[in-house]
KOLTINU-466436 format. One line per 2 residues: number of its first residue (from 1); their letters; for each residue x, y, z of C-alpha. Coordinates in nm, 3 decimals, always signed. Layout:
NUM) a) X:Y:Z ~ ...
This chain:
1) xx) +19.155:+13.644:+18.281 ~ +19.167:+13.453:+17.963
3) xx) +19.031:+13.087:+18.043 ~ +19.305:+12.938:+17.774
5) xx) +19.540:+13.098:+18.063 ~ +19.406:+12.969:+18.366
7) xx) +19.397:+12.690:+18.579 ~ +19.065:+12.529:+18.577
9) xx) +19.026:+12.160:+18.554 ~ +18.628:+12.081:+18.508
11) xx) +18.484:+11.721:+18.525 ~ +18.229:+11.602:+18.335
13) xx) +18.134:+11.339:+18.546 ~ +18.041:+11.372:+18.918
15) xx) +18.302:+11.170:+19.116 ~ +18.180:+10.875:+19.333
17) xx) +18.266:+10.998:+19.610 ~ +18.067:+11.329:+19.655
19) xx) +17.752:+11.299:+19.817 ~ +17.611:+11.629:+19.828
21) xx) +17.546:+11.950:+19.587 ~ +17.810:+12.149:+19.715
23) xx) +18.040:+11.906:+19.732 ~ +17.954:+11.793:+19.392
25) xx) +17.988:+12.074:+19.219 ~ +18.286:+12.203:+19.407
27) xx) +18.491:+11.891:+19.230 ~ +18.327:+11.903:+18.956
29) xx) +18.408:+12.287:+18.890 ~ +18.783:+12.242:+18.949
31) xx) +18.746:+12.419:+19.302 ~ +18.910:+12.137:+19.545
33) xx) +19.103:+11.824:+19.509 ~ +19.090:+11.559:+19.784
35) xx) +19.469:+11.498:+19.930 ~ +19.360:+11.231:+20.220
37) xx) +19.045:+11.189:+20.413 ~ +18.871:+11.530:+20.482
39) xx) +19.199:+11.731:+20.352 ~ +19.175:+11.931:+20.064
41) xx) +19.395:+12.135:+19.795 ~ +19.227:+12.442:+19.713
43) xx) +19.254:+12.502:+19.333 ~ +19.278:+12.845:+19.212
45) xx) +18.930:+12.927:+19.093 ~ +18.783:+12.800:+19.520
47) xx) +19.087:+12.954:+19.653 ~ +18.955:+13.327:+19.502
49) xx) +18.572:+13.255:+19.648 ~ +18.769:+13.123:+19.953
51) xx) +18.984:+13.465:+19.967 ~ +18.662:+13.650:+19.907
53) xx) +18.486:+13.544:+20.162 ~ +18.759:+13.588:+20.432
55) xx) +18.808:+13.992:+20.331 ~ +18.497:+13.961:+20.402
57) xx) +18.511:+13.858:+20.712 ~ +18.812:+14.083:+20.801
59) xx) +18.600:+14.359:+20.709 ~ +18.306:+14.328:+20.910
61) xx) +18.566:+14.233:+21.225 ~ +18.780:+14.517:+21.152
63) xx) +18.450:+14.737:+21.131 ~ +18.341:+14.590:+21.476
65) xx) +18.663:+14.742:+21.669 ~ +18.806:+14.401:+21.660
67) xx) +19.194:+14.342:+21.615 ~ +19.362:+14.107:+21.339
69) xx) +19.619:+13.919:+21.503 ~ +19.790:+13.543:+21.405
71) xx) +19.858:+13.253:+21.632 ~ +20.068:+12.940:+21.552
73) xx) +19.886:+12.631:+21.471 ~ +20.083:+12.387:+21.674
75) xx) +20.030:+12.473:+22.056 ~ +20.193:+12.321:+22.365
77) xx) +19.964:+12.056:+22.600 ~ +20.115:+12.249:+22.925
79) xx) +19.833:+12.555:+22.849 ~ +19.579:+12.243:+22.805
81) xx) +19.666:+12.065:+23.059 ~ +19.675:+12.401:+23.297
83) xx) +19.289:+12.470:+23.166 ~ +19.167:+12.118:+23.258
85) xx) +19.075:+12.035:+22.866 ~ +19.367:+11.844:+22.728
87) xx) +19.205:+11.482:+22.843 ~ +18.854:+11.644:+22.786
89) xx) +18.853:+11.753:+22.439 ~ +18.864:+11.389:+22.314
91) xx) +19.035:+11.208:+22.032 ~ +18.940:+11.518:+21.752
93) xx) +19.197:+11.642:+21.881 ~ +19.559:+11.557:+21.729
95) xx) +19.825:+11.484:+22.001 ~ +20.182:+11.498:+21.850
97) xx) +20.509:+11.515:+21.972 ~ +20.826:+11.695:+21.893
99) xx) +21.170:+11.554:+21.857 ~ +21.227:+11.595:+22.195
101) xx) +20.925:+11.426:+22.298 ~ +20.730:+11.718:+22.437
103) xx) +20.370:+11.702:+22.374 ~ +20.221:+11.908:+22.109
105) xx) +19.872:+11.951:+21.947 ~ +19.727:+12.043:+21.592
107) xx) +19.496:+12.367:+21.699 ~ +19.113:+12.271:+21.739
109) xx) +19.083:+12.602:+21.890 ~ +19.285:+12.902:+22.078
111) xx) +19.119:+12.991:+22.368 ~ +19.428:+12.868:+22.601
113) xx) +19.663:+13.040:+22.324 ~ +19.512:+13.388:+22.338
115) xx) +19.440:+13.351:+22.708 ~ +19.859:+13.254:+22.783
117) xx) +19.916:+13.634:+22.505 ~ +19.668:+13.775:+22.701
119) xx) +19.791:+13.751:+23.100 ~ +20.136:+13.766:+23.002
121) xx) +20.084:+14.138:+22.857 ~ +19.782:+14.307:+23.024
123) xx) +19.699:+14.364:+23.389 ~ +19.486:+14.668:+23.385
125) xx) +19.159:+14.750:+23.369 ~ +19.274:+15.081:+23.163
127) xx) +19.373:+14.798:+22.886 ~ +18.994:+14.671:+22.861
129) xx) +18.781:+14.618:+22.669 ~ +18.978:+14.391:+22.426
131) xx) +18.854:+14.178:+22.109 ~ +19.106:+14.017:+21.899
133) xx) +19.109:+13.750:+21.610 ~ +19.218:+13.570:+21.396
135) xx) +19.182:+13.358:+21.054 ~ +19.378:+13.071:+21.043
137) xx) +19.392:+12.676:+20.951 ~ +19.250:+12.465:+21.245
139) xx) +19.241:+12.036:+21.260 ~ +18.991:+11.844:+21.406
141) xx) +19.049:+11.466:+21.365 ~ +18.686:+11.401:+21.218
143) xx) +18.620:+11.011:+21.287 ~ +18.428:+11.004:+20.933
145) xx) +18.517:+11.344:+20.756 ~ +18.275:+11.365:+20.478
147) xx) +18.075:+11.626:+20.226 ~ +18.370:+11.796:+20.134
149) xx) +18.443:+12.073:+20.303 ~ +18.130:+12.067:+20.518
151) xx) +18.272:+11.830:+20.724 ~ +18.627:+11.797:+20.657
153) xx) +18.916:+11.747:+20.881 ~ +19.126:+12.050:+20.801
155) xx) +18.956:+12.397:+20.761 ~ +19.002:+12.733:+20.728
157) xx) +18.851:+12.944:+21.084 ~ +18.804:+13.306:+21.220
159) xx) +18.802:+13.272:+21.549 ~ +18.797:+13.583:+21.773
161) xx) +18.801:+13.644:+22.199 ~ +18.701:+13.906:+22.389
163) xx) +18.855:+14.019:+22.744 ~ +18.654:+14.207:+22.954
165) xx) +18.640:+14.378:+23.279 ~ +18.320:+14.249:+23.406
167) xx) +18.023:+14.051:+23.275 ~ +17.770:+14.316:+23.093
169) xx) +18.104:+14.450:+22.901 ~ +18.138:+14.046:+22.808
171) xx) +17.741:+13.999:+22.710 ~ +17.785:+14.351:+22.508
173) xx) +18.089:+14.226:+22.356 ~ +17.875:+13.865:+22.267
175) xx) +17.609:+14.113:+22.152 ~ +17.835:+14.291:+21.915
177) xx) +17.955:+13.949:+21.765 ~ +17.564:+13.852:+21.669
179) xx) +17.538:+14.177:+21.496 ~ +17.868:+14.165:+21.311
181) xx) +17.806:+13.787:+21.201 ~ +17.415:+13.920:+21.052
183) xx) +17.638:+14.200:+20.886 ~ +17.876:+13.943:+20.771
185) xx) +17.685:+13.697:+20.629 ~ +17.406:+13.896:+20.432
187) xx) +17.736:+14.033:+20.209 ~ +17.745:+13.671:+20.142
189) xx) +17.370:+13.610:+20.018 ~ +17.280:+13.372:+20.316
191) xx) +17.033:+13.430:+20.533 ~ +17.222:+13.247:+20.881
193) xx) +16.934:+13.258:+21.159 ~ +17.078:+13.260:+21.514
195) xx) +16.982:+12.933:+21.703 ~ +16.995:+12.919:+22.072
197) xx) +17.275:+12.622:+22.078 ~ +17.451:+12.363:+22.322
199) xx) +17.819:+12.492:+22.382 ~ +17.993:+12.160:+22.362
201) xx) +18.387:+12.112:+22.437 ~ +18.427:+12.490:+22.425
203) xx) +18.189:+12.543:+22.704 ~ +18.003:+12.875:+22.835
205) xx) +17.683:+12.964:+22.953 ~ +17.562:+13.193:+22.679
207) xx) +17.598:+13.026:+22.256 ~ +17.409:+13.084:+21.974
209) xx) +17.453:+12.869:+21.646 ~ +17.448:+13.040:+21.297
211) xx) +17.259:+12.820:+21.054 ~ +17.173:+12.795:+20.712
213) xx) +16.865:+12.674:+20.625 ~ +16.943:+12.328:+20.383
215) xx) +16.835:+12.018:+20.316 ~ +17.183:+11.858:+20.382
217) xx) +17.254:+12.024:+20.716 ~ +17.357:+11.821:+20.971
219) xx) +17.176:+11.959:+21.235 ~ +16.795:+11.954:+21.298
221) xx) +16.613:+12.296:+21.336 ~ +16.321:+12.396:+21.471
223) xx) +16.183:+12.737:+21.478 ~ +15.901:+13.007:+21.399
225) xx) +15.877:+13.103:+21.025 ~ +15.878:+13.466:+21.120
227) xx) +16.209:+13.486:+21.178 ~ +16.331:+13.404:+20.812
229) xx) +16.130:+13.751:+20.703 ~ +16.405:+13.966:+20.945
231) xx) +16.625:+14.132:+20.732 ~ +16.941:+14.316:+20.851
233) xx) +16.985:+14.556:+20.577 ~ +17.268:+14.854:+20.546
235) xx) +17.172:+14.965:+20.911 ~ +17.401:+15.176:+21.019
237) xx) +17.535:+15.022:+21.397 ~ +17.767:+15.221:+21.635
239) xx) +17.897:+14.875:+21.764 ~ +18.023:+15.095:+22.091
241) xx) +17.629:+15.173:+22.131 ~ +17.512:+14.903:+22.408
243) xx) +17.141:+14.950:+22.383 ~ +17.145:+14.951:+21.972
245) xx) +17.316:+14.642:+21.957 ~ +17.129:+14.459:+22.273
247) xx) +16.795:+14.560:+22.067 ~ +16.933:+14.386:+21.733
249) xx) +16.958:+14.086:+21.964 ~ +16.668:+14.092:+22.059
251) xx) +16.491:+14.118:+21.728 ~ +16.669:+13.861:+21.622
253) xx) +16.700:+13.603:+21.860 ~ +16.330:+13.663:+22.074
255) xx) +16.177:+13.370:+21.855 ~ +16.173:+13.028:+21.875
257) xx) +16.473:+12.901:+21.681 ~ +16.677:+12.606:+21.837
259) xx) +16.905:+12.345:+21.726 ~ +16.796:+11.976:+21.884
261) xx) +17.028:+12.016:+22.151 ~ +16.838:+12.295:+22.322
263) xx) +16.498:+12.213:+22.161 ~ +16.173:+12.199:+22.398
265) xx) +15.887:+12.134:+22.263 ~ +15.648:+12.286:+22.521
267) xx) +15.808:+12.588:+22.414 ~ +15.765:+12.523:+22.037
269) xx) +15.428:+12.449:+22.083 ~ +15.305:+12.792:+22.201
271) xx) +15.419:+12.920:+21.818 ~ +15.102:+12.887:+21.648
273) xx) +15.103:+12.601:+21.449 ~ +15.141:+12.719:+21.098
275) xx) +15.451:+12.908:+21.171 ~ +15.617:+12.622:+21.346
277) xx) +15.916:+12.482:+21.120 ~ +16.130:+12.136:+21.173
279) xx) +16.418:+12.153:+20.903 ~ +16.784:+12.096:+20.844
281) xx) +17.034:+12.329:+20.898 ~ +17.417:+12.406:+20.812
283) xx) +17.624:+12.560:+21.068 ~ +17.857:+12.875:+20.951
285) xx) +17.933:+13.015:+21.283 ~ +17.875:+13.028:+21.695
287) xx) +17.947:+13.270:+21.945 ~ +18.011:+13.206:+22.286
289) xx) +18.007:+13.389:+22.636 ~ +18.197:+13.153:+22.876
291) xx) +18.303:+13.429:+23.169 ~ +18.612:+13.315:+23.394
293) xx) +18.586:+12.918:+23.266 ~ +18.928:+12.983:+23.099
295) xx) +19.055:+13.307:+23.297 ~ +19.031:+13.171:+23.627
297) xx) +19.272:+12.838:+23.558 ~ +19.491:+13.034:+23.363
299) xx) +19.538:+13.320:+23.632 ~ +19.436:+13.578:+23.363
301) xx) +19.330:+13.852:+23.615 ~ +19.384:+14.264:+23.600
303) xx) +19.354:+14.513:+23.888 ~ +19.014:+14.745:+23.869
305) xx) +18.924:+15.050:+23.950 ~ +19.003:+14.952:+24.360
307) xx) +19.310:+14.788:+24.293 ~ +19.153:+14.436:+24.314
309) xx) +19.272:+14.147:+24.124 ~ +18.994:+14.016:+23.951
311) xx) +18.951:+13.763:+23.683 ~ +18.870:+13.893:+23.291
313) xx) +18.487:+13.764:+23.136 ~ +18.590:+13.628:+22.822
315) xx) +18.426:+13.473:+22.505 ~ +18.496:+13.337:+22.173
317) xx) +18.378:+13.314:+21.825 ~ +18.358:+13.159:+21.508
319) xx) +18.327:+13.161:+21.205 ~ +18.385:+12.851:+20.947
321) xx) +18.509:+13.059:+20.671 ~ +18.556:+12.713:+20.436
323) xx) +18.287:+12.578:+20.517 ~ +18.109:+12.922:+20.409
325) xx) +18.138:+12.781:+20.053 ~ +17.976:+12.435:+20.057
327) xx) +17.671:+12.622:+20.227 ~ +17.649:+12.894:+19.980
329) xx) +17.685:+12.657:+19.698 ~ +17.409:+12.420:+19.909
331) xx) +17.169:+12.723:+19.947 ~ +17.258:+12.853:+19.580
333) xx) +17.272:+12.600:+19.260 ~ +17.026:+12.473:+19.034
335) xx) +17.106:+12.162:+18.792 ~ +17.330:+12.312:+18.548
337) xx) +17.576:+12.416:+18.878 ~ +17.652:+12.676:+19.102
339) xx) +17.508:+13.020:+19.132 ~ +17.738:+13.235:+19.283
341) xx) +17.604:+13.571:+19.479 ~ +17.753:+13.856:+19.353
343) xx) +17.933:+13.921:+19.748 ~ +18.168:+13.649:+19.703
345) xx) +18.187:+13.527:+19.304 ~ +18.515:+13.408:+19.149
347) xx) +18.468:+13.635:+18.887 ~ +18.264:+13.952:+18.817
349) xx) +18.133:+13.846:+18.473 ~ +18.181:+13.540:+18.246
351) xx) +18.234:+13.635:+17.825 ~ +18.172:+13.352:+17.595
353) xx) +18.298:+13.408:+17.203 ~ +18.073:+13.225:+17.024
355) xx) +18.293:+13.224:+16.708 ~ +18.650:+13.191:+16.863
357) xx) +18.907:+13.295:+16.514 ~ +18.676:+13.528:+16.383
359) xx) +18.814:+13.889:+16.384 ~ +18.470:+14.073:+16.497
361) xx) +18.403:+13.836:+16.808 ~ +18.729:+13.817:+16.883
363) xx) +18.787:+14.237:+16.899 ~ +18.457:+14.314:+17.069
365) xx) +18.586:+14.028:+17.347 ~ +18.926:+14.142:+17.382
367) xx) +18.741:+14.487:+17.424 ~ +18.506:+14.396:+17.634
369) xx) +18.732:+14.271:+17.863 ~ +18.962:+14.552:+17.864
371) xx) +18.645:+14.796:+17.947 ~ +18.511:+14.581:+18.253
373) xx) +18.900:+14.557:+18.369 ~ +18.945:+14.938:+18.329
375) xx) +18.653:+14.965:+18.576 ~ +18.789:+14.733:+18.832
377) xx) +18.579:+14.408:+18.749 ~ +18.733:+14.096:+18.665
379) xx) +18.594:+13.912:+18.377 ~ +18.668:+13.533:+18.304
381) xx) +18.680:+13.540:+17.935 ~ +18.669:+13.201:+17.773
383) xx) +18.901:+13.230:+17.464 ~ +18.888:+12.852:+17.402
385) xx) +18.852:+12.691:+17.063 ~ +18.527:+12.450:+17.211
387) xx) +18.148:+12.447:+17.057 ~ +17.936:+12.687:+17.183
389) xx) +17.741:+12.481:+17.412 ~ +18.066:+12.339:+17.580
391) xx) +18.103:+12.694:+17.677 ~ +17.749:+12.772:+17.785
393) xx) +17.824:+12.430:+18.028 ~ +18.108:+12.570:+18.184
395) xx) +17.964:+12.932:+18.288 ~ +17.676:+12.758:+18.378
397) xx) +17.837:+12.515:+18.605 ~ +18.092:+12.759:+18.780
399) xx) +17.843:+12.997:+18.837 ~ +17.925:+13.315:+18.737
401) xx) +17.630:+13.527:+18.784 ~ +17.687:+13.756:+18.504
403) xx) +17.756:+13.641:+18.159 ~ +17.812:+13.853:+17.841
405) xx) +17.737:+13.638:+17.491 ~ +17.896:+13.796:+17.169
407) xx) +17.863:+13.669:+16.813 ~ +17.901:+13.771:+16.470
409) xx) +17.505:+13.765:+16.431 ~ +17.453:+14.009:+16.786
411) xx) +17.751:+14.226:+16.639 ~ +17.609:+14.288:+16.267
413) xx) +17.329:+14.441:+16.474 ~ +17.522:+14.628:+16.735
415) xx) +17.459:+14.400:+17.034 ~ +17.566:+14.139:+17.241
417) xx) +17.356:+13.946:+17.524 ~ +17.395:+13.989:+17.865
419) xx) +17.235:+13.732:+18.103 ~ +17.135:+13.628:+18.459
421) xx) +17.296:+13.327:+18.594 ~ +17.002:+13.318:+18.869
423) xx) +16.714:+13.406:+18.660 ~ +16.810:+13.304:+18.320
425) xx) +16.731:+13.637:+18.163 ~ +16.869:+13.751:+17.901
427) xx) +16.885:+14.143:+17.706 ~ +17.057:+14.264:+17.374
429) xx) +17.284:+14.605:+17.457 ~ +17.550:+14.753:+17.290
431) xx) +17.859:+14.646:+17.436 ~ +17.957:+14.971:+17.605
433) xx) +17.561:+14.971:+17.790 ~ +17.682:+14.593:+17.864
435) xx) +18.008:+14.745:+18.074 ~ +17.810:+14.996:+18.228
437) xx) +17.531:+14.750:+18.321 ~ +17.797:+14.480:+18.486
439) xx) +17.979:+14.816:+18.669 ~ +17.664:+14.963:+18.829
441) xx) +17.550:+14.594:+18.930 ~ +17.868:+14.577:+19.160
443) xx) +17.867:+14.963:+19.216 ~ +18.171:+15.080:+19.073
């Protein structure tokens, strides 16, 4: 992509309004554009991190034996009503009604949705066990939206519910979830620990919180220091295997790590003291095991083995796919901008022409772009007619973390420069070593 070609409307200045990095830098790097309070337009170059990050997603779902599927995002009150929740959910939620003054709400969540989908087509226990998701705008009437899209009032969600026949198939299907999520998020470059959590309007008896250690988070944190060494790694997980992913679990979740809601400090105090840790934390995701709290009301019930009627355990969860950037971006920047892990970057590699108009830099970054394109990377290459250090401002600040520097000084000896957003390293190579260098970075 040539830059002269796209859309991608940089500020110099940090707007008023932005009050943390990510949100920052997300304005100031042409990403978003506020519409109203907590609603956002996502410009092209956030809308590709944004799509990036929910294949993603799909992925590691689709990987877990869990089904894509897409609900509507205006629901009827009669299913929330029938569940009890439609007075108990509170005023985040947005009550509308239709011309013919029925009463309709903007989706918070689906659990009544995919509950109503589920009794109306399933009744045996032959049809268990059953995960399905989806990724799709939800609203939540914020009373101060704020930080972008960290707390905003529309946002993009995967949110995903299991049916099963009794209540170990339900904790192995909540088991599989934690493991999927760890999966998930490390292709991201975040470390998200699991935090025993309150379940809040969504309910349950079983949650855990995903969180991302930062200085802005929202939530306070407390936990044992040993946990941020666990790694998950390419393991390779049957997901169908009960006892691999119950010991995952357990290596990840057996120490102390709590949000305040859940926090006890008698507890806390038996880490030894110079692994205990109070921080800030951002949340990316929670997973819930809630049992018959929604299949019981709703009459969602299938006949086992003995022909008994018996109600489905069920759970959800989530995932806050939009709000995946503004925690990246908070756990990844320095001062010039953003730095991008390579998992979810806008583009593969940045190429600056130092002397835009001259016929040698121009050739060797029209043909550097072509090579890196032939190979399935996409380059942004920025064609424009601007100083040098205008340039070097822009890379920096979008956070590309590969950039490839060519000018007619490099070329008279055969090189150009390739260099680490995150480190700030920089090597000479020819420009065909440069392609093969960017290539085997992202395998390919």
């Amino acid at each position: 992509m040539r830059l002269t070609r796209y859309f991608l409307p940089v500020l110099k200045e940090t707007p008023s309004e932005a009050q943390i990095v990510s949100h920052r830098y997300m304005l100031r790097a042409g990403m978003i554009k506020q519409a109203t309070a907590g609603i956002y337009s996502w410009l092209p170059l956030g809308f590709k991190v944004l799509r990036k990050i929910e294949d993603i997603v799909h992925q590691e779902q689709i990987r877990a034996g869990h089904i894509p599927m897409l609900m509507p995002t205006i629901q009827s009150a009669d299913l929330w009503r029938e569940s009890g929740r439609y007075d108990d959910y509170g005023q985040e939620m947005l009550r509308i009604r239709d011309r013919h003054d029925r009463d309709m709400l903007f989706t918070p969540t689906a659990e009544e949705l995919i509950t109503d989908i589920f009794r109306g087509h399933v009744s045996s226990y032959r049809d268990l066990p059953l995960t399905m998701y989806q990724i799709q705008w939800k609203f939540r009437d914020e009373i101060r939206p704020r930080f972008g899209v960290m707390r905003g009032r529309e946002f993009l969600m995967k949110d995903g519910y299991n049916f099963d026949l009794t209540k170990e198939d339900a904790l192995h299907a909540y088991n599989r979830h934690l493991v999927s999520y760890l999966r998930t998020y490390e292709r991201m470059g975040l470390q998200a620990i699991p935090m025993r959590a309150d379940s809040g309007p969504i309910g349950g008896d079983d949650t855990h919180e995903f969180l991302v250690l930062a200085d802005t988070g929202e939530s306070e944190v407390f936990y044992d220091s040993a946990i941020t060494d666990l790694k998950f790694g390419d393991r390779d997980i049957d997901y169908d295997d009960k006892a691999q992913c119950q010991a995952v679990l357990e290596e990840f979740t057996s120490r102390y790590a709590r949000t305040d809601e859940t926090h006890e400090e008698a507890l806390f105090n038996q880490i030894p003291e110079d692994r205990r840790r109070i921080a800030r934390g951002i949340e990316v995701g929670q997973i819930f095991y809630f049992g018959t709290k929604y299949s019981e009301p709703l009459n969602a019930k299938v006949q086992d083995a003995d022909g008994n009627e018996v109600a489905v355990h069920m759970g959800s969860h989530g995932i806050g796919v939009s709000r995946l950037l503004g925690a990246i971006i908070e756990a990844s920047h320095d001062d010039k901008g953003i730095i991008w892990p390579e998992g979810v970057t806008p583009f593969h590699v940045g190429i600056i022409n130092l002397r835009q108009g001259d016929g040698g830099t121009d050739a060797a970054c029209e043909g550097l772009e072509k090579a890196l394109e032939a190979k399935g990377l996409e380059p942004l290459y920025d064609d424009r007619d601007e100083r040098a250090g205008g340039k070097f401002a822009t890379m920096d600040l979008i956070g590309l973390p590969w950039r490839i520097t060519v000018g007619p000084r490099g070329l008279k000896n055969g090189v150009v420069e390739v260099t680490s957003r995150r480190t700030g390293e920089s090597e000479e190579m020819t420009a065909e070593a440069a392609v093969d260098r960017i290539a085997q970075i992202y395998g390919v």
